[in-house]
N, C-alpha and C positions, 0 to 999 in steps of 0.2 A: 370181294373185288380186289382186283390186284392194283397194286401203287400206279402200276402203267393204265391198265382200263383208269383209274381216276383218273392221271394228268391228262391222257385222251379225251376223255369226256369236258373235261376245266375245259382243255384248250380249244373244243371243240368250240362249244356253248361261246366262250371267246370270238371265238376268232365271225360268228353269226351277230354279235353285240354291233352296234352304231355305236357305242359309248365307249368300246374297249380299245385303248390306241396300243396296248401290246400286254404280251404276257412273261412272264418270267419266274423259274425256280430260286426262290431266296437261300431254301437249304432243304438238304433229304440226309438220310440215314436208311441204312438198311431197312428197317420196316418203315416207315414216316417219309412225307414229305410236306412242303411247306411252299405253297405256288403263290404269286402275284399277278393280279390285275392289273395294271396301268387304265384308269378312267382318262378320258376326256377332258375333265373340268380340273383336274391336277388330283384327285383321290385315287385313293385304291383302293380293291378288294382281295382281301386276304382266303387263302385256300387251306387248310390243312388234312390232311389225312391219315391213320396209321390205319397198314395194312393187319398188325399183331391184335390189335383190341377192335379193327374194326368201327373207328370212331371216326368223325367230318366233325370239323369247326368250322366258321367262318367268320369273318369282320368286314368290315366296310370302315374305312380308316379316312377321316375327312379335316383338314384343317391338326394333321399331326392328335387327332381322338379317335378313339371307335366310336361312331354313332351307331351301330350296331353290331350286335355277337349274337351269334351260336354255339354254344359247346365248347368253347374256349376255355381252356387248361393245357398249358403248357406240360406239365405232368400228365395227361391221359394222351397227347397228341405224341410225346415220345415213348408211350406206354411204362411208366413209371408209376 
């Protein structure tokens, strides 16, 4: 999958949510990107992707915590 079909697809899925008041790229690099949810209730959900190792993480960030992860390594997300 390419960086772009990922952000397409995030923002897709997005932009179909009731819960999602907007989206947003926090940061990319050549291979890696790193998108934002903006929830409803004041949370967010965290996106990440690298295109080089082919990895997704993701968080749900609630009250400044992850209450939940995926695959989260900042190391493997910039392929490091």
């Amino acid at each position: 999958m390419t960086l772009e079909t990922f952000e397409a697809q995030v923002t897709s899925a997005c932009a179909a949510s009731k819960i999602v008041a907007g989206i947003s790229t926090v940061a990319s690099g050549i291979t890696w990107i790193h998108l934002r949810a903006h929830l409803s209730d004041g949370s967010f959900a965290d996106a990440f992707y690298n295109e080089a190792t082919e990895k997704t993480a993701f968080a749900l960030i609630k009250n400044e915590s992850a209450t939940w992860r995926r695959g989260i390594n900042a190391a493997n997300i910039r392929g490091e």
